[in-house]
Backbone bond lengths (Angstrom), bond angles and torsions (degrees), N, CA, C in turn:
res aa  C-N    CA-C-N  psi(-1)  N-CA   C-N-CA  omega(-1)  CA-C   N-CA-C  phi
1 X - - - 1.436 - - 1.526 107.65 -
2 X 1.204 118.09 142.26 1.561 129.71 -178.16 1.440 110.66 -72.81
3 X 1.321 130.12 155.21 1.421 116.81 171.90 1.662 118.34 -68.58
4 X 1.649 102.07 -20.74 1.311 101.42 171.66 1.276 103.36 -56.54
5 X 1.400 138.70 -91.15 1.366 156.92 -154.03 1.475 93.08 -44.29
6 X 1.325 122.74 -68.11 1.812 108.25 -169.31 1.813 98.41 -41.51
7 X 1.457 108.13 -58.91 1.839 94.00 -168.26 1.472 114.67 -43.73
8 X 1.960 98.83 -36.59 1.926 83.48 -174.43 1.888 99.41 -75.21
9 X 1.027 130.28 -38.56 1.136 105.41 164.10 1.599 165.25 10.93
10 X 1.761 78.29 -87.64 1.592 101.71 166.78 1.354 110.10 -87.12
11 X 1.499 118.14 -27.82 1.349 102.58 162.76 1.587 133.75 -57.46
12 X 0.961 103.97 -29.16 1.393 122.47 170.16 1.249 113.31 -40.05
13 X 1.497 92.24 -89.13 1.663 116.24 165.71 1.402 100.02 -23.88
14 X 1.047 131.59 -73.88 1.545 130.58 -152.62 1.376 114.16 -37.04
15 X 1.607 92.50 -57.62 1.464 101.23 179.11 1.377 141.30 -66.38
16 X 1.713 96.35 -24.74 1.632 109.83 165.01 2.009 102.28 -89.25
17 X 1.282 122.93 38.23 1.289 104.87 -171.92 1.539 145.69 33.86
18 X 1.377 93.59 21.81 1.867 102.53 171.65 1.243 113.36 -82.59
19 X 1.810 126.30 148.62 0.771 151.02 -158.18 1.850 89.81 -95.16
20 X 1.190 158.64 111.20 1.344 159.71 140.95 1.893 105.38 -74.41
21 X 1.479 106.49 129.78 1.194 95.32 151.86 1.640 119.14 -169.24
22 X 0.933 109.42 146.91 1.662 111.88 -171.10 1.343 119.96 -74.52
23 X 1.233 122.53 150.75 2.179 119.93 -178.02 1.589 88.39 -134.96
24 X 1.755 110.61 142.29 1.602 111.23 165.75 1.938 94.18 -71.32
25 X 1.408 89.66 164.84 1.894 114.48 174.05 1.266 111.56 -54.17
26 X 1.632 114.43 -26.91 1.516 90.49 -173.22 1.465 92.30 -101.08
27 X 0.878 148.27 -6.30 1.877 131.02 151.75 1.221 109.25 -57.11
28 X 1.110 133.26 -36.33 1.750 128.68 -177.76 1.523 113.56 -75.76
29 X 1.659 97.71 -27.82 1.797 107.03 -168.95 1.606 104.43 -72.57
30 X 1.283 116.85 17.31 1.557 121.21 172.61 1.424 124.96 -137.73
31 X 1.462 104.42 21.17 1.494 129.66 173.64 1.359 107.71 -61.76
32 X 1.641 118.26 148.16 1.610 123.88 -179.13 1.604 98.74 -79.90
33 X 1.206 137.12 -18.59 1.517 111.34 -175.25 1.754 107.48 -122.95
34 X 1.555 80.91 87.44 1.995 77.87 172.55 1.357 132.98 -94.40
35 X 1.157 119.05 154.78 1.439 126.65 -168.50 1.511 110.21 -129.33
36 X 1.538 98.99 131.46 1.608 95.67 -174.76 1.640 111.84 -85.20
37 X 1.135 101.83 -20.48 1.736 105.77 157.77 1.245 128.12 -47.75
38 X 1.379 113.83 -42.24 1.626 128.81 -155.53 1.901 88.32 -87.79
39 X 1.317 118.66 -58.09 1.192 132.00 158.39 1.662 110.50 -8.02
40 X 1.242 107.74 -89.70 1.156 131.01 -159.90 1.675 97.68 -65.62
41 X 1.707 140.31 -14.62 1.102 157.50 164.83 1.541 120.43 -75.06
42 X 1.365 120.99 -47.28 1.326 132.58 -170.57 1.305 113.44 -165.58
43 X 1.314 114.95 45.47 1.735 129.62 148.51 1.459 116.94 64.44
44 X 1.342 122.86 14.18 1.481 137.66 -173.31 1.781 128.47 -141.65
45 X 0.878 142.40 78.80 1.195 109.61 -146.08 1.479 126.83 -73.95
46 X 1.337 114.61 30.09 1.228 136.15 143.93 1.203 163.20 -154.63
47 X 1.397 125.21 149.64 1.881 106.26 -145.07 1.378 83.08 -122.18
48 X 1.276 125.86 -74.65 1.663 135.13 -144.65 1.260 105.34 -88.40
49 X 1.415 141.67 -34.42 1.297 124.65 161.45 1.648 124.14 -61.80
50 X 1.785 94.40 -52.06 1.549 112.77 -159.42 2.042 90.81 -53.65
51 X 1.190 122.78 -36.93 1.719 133.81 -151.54 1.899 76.44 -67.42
52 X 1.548 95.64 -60.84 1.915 91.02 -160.41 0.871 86.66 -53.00
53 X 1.684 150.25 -65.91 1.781 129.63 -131.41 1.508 95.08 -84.39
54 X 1.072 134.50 -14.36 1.665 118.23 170.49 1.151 103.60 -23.90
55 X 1.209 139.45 -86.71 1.536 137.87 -150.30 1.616 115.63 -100.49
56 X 1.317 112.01 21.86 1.650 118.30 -162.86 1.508 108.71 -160.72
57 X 0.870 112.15 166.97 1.872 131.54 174.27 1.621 116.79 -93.31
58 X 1.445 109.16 -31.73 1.544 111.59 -154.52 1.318 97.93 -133.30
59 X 1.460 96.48 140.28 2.066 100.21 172.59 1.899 97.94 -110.94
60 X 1.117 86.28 112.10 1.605 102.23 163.30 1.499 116.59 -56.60
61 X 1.550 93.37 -48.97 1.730 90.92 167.19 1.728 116.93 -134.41
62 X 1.201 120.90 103.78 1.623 132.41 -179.29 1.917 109.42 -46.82
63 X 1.271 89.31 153.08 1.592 94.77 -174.16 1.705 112.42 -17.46
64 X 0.940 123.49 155.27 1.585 123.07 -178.86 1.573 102.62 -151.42
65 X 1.396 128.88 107.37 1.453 115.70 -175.31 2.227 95.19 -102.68
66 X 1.043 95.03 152.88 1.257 98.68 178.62 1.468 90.17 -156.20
67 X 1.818 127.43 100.47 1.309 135.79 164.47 1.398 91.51 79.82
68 X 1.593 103.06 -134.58 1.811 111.03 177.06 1.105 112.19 -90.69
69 X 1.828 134.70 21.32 1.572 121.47 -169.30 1.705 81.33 -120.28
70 X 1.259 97.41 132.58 1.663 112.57 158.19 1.661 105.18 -106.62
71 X 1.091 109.66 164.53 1.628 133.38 -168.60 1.850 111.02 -143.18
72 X 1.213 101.35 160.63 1.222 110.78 165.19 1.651 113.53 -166.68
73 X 0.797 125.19 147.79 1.565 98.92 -172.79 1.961 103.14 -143.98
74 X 1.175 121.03 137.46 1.188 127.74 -166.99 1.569 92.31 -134.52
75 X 1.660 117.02 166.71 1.327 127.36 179.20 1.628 123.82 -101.60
């Protein structure tokens, strides 16, 4: 992501009150739903779940790809 795009980003977020936040690879590289795809893409085999369960147990909403933005969403 460009530094442009992260600022529109989080700006975004801000304004709709979402919480955004970043994890290094090796916190994600021990996520419950791995993918050898995602792996072989960005060195972890997980991005969008492992990020939601950082701070939680449960994904309210499971990977979600829409174009190039993946999602995951935890409470």
């Amino acid at each position: 992501m460009t530094p442009r795009a992260a600022r529109g980003l989080m700006s975004e977020a801000a304004r709709r009150g979402w919480h955004v936040a970043g994890h290094p690879a090796a916190l994600l590289a021990d996520g419950r739903v791995p993918s050898a795809a995602v792996a072989g893409h960005v060195g972890t085999p997980s991005v969008a779940e492992a990020a939601a369960l950082v701070d939680g147990d449960t994904l309210l909403v499971g990977k979600t790809v829409h174009g190039r933005v993946t999602v995951a969403v935890a409470p």
